[in-house]
TIZAMAR-267884 format. One record per residue (C-alpha): x, y, z; chain; residue in three letters. Coordinates in pm, 1 decimal. Layout:
N
- X/Y/Z/A/ALA $
...
This chain:
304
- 0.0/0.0/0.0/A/UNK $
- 119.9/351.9/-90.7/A/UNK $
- 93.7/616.5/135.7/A/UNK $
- -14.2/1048.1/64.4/A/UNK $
- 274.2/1091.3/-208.6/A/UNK $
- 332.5/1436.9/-324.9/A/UNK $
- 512.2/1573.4/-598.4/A/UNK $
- 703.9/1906.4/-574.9/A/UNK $
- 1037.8/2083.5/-556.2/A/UNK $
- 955.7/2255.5/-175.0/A/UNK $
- 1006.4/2070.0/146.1/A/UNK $
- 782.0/1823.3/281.5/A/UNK $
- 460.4/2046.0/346.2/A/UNK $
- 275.9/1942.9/711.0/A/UNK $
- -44.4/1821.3/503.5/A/UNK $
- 185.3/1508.8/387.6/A/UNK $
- 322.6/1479.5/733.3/A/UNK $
- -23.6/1471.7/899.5/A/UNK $
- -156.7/1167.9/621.2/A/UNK $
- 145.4/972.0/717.4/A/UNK $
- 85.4/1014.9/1092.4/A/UNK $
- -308.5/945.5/994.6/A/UNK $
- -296.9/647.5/772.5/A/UNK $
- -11.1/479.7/1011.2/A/UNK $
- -198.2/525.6/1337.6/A/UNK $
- -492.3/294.8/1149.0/A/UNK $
- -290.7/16.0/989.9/A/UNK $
- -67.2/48.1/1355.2/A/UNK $
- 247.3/50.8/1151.9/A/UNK $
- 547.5/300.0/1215.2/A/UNK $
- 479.7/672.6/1107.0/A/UNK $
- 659.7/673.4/768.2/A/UNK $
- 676.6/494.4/395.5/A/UNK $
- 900.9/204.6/423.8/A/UNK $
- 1174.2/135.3/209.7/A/UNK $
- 971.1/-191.6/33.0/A/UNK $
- 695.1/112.4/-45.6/A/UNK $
- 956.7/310.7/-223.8/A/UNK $
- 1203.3/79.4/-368.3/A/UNK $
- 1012.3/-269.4/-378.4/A/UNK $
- 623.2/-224.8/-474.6/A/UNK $
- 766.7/100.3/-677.0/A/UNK $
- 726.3/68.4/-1067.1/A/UNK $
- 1037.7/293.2/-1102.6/A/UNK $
- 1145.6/209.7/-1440.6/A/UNK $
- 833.6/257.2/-1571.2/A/UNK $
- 798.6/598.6/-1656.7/A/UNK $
- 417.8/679.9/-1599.2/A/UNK $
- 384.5/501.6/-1315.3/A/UNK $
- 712.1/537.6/-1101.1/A/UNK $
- 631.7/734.6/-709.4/A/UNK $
- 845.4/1029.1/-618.1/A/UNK $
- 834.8/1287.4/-421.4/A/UNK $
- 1004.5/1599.6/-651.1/A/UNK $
- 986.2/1717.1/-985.0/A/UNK $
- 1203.2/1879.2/-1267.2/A/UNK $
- 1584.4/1785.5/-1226.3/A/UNK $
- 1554.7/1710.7/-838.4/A/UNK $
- 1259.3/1455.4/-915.6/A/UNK $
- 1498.9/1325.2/-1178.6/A/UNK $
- 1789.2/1264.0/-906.5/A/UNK $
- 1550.9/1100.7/-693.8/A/UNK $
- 1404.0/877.2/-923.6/A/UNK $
- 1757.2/762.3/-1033.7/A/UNK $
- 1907.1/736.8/-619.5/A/UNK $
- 1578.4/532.5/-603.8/A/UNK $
- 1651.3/292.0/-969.3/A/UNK $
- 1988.8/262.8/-831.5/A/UNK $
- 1843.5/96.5/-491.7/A/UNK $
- 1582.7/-136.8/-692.7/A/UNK $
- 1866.8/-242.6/-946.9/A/UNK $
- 2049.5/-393.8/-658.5/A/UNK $
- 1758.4/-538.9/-488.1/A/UNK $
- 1721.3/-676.9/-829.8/A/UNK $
- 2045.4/-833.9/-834.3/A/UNK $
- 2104.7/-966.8/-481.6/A/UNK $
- 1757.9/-1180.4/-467.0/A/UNK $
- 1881.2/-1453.4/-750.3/A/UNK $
- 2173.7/-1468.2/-606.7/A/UNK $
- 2029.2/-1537.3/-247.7/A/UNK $
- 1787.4/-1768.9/-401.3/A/UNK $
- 2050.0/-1939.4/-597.3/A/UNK $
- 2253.6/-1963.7/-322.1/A/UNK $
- 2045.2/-2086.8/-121.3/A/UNK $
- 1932.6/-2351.4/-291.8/A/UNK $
- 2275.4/-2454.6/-348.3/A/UNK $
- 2388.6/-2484.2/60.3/A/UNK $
- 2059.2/-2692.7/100.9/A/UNK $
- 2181.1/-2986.6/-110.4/A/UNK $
- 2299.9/-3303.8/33.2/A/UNK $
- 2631.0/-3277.7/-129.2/A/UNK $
- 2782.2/-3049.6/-257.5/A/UNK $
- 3056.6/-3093.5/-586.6/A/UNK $
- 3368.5/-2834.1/-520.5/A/UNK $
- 3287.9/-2748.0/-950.7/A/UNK $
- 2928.2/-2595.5/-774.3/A/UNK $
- 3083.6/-2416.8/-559.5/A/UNK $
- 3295.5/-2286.6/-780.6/A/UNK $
- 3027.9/-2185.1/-990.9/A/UNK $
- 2880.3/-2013.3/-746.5/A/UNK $
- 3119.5/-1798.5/-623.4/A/UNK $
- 3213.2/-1677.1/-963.2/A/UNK $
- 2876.8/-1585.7/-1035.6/A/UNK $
- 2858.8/-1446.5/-668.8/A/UNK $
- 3159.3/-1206.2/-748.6/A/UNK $
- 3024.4/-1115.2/-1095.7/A/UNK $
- 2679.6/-989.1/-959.9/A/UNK $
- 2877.1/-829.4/-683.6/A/UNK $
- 3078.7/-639.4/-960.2/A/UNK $
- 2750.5/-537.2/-1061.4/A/UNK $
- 2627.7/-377.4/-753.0/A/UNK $
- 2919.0/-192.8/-710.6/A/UNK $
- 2940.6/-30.5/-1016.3/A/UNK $
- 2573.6/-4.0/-1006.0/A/UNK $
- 2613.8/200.5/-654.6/A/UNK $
- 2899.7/397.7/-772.0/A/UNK $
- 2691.9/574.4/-1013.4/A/UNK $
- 2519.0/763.1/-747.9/A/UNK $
- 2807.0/995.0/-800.7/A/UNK $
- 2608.2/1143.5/-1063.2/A/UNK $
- 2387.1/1311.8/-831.3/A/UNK $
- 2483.8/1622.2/-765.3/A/UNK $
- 2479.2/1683.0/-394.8/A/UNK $
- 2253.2/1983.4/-339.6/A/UNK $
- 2004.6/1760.0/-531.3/A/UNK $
- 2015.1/1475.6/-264.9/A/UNK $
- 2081.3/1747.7/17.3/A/UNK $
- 1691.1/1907.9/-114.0/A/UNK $
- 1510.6/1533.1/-148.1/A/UNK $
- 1674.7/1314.3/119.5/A/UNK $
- 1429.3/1511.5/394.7/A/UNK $
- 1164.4/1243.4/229.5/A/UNK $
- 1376.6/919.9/332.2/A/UNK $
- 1424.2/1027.1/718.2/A/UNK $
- 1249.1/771.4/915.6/A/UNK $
- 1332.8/874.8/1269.9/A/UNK $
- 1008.4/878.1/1519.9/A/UNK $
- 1149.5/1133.3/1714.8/A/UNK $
- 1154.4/1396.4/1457.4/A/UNK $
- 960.3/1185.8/1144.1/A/UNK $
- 1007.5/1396.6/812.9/A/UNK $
- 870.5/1089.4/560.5/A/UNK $
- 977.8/745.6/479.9/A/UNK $
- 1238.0/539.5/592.4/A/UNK $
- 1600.8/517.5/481.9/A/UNK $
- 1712.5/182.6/634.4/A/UNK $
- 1886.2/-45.6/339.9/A/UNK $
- 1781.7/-368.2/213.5/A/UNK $
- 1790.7/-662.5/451.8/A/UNK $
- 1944.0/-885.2/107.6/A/UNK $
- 2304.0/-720.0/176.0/A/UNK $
- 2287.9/-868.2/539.5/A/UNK $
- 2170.7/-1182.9/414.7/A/UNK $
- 2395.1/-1282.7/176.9/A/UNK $
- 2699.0/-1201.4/435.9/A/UNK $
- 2515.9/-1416.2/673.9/A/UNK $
- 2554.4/-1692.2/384.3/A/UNK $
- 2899.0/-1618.8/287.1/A/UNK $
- 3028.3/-1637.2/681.0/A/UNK $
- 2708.2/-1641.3/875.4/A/UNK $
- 2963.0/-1806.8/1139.6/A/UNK $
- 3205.5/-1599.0/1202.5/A/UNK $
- 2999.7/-1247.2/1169.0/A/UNK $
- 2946.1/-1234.7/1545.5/A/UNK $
- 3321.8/-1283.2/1636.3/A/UNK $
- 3390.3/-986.0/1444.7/A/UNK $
- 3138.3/-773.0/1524.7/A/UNK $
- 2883.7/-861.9/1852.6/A/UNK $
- 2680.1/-632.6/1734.8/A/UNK $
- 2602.6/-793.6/1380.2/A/UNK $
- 2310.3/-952.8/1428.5/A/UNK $
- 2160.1/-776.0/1729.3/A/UNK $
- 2119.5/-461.0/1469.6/A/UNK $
- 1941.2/-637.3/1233.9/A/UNK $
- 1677.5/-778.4/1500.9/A/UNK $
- 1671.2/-472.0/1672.8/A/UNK $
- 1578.5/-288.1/1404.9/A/UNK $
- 1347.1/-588.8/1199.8/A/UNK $
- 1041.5/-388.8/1171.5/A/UNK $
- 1227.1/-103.9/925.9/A/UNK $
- 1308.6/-420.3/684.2/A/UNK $
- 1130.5/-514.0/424.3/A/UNK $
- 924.3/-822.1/557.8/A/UNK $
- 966.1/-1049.3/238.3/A/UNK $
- 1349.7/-1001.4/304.9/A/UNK $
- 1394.3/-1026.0/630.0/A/UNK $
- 1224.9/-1338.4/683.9/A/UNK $
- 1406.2/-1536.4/460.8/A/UNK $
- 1746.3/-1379.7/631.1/A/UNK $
- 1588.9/-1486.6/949.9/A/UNK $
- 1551.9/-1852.4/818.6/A/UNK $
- 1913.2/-1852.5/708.4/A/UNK $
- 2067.6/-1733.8/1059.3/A/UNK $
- 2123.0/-2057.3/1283.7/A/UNK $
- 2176.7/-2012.8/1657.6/A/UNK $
- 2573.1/-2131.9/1651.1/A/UNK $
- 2617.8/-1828.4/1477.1/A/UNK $
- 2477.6/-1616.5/1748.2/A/UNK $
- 2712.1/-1511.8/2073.4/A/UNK $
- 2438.9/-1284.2/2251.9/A/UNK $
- 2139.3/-1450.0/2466.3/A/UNK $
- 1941.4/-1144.0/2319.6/A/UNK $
- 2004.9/-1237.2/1944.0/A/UNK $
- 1924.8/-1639.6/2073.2/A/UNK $
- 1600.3/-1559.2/2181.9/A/UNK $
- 1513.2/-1342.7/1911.2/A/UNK $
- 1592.1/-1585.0/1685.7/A/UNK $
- 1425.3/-1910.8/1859.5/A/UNK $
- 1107.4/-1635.1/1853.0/A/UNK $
- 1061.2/-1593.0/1522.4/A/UNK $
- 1260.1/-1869.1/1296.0/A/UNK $
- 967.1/-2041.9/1131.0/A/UNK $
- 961.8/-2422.1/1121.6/A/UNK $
- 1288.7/-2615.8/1273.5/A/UNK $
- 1639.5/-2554.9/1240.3/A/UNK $
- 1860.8/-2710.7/987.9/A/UNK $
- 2189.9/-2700.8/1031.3/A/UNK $
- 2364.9/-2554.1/652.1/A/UNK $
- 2713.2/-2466.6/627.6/A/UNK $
- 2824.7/-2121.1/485.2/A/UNK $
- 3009.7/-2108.0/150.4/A/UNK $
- 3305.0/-2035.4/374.4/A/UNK $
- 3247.7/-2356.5/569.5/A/UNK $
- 3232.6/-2529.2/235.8/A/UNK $
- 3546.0/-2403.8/65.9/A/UNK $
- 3752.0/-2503.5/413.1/A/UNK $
- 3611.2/-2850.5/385.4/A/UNK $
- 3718.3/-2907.5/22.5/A/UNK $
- 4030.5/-2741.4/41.0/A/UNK $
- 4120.5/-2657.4/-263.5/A/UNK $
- 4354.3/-2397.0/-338.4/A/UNK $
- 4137.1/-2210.9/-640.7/A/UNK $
- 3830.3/-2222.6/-418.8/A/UNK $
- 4044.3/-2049.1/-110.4/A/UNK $
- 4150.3/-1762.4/-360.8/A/UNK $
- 3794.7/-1714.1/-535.4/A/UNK $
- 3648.4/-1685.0/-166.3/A/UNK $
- 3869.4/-1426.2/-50.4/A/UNK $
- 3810.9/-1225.4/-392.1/A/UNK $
- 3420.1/-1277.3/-303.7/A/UNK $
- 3492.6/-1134.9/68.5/A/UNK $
- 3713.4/-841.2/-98.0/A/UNK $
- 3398.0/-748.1/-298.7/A/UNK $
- 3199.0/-729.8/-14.5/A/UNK $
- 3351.0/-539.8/206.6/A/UNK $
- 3418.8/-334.9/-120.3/A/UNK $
- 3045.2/-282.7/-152.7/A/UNK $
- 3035.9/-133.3/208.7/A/UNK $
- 3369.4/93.7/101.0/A/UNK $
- 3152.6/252.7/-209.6/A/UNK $
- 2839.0/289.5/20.7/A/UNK $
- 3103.9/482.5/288.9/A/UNK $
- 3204.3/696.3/13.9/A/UNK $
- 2861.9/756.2/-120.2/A/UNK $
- 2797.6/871.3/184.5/A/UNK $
- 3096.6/1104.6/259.8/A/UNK $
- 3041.3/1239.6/-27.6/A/UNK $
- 2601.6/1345.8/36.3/A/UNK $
- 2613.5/1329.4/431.0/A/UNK $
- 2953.0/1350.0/564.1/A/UNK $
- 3141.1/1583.1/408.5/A/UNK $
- 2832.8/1864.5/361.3/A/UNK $
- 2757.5/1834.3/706.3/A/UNK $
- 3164.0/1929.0/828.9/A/UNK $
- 3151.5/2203.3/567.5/A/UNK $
- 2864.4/2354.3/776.7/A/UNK $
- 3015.4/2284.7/1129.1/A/UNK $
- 2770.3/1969.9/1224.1/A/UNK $
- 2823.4/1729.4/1437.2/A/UNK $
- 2522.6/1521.9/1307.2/A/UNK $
- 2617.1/1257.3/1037.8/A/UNK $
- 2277.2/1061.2/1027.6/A/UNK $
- 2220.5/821.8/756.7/A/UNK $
- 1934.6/895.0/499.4/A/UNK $
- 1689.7/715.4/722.1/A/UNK $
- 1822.9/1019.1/978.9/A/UNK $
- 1812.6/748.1/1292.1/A/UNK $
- 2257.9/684.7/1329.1/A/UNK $
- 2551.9/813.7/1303.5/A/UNK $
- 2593.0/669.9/937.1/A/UNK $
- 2962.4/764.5/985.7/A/UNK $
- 3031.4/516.3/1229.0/A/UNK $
- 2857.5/263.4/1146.1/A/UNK $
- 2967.0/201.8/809.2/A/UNK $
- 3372.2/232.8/974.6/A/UNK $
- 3239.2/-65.3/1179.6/A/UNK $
- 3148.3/-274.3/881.3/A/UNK $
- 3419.2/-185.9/642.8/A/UNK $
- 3696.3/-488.3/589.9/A/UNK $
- 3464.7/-738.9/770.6/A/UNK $
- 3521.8/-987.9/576.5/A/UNK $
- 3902.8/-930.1/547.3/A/UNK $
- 3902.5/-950.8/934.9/A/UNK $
- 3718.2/-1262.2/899.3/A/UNK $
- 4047.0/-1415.9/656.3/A/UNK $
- 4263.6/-1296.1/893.4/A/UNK $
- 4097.1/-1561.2/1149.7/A/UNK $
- 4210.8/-1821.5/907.1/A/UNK $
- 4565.5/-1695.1/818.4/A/UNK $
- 4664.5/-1994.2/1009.7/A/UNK $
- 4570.6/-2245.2/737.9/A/UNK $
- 4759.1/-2040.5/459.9/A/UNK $
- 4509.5/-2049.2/218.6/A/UNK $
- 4463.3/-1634.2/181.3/A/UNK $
């Protein structure tokens, strides 16, 4: 469902804010369109029909910030499927998962080059229509800004077992923060986290809440490539875990570039992320090179 949409080059007038508060109070759901109502359910590449909020050349950078964000939906959920299906299979041939993590770096190429185009926005542009995408419920200006759940996922399939060691916090943000994901998304993810992955009691009883049906234990692609041991497997996986922590590196940038680095030129200390609820600053830092700290737990078995 689609919430009041308006389309003009002005900030958000209080007749939008006050249909949001309205229409959200009835279906109980947080005050704000949600990022499957923008990016999802949105037919953006179809001219007449695609939802924005501006016109003239800021409705143009919108619509292409928000084509950029479909295109990678777009391209993570075969890959998820497709991978998937392949950890579910009895047994696995070291040629599949081969396969798999070519394609898996290929796509990836994709979605980086796909997310480095946001560079074409100029940055007043995003500075005028990114006041749509705050979701914060302390100070709610529109819609919400948190990313896709599919990035998480397919990290939680790459090294779903080692996530936590790096970073406690891993999991516990995506719980904590379920209700902002799209719920197609996150429910598969859910389905793919198993509790040995999990450190926190918090995260464990989150998870034995709402995993549907019962557990089965899967290894990672990680898990698989250590069992096989093969030497061209080792060095495709690490190229797979470069390209994902490269995909956080280009997101960091993107947002240097439209949040960071405007907000220092002005003397602020706020560096929120377009869903204006963190400091998008830090929490991207915390992600970058995850997966190269995660190599460096295995330096011991020389195969990075």
């Amino acid at each position: 469902m689609y919430h009041a949409i308006t389309l003009i080059e002005q900030p958000c007038p209080d007749i939008l804010n006050q249909s949001l508060h309205k229409v959200s109070e009835l279906l109980q759901l947080p005050v704000m369109l949600l990022y499957e109502d923008l990016i999802l359910f949105n037919p953006l590449f179809n001219e007449n029909e695609a939802r924005h909020f501006c016109t003239g050349k800021y409705g143009a950078s919108e619509l292409f910030f928000l084509k950029v964000h479909k295109t990678i939906e777009e391209l993570f959920e075969p890959l998820i499927e497709t991978t998937c299906k392949t950890l579910s299979r009895f047994y696995i041939k070291p040629f599949t998962i081969k396969k798999l993590l070519k394609k898996a770096i290929e796509i990836y190429d994709e979605i980086i080059r796909s997310l480095f185009s946001l560079h074409l926005i100029p940055v007043d542009h995003f500075q005028l229509f990114r006041q749509y995408f705050y979701s914060s419920q302390k100070d709610s200006k529109g819609v919400s800004g948190r990313f896709s759940a599919q990035t998480f996922h397919f990290r939680i399939l790459l090294d779903g077992q080692d996530l936590s060691k790096i970073d406690l916090g891993f999991f516990s943000d995506i719980f904590n923060n379920a209700k902002y994901y799209p719920r197609k998304h996150l429910n598969k993810l859910i389905s793919s986290v198993q509790e040995r992955f999990l450190l926190s009691p918090e995260d464990k009883s989150f998870l034995a809440k709402n995993k549907p049906g019962k557990e089965k234990v899967l290894k990672t692609i990680s898990e698989l490539v250590i069992d096989n041991a093969d030497k061209e497997l080792y060095a495709l996986l690490a190229e797979l875990r470069h390209k994902a922590d490269k995909f956080t590196a280009v997101h960091f940038e993107m947002a240097h570039r439209f949040i960071i680095k405007p907000n220092k030129l002005q003397a602020s200390d706020t560096f929120s992320g377009t869903g204006g609820e963190i400091d998008i600053e830090k929490y991207l830092d915390s992600r970058i090179n995850i997966h190269k700290k995660i190599g460096k737990l295995y330096a011991n078995l020389n195969y990075l």
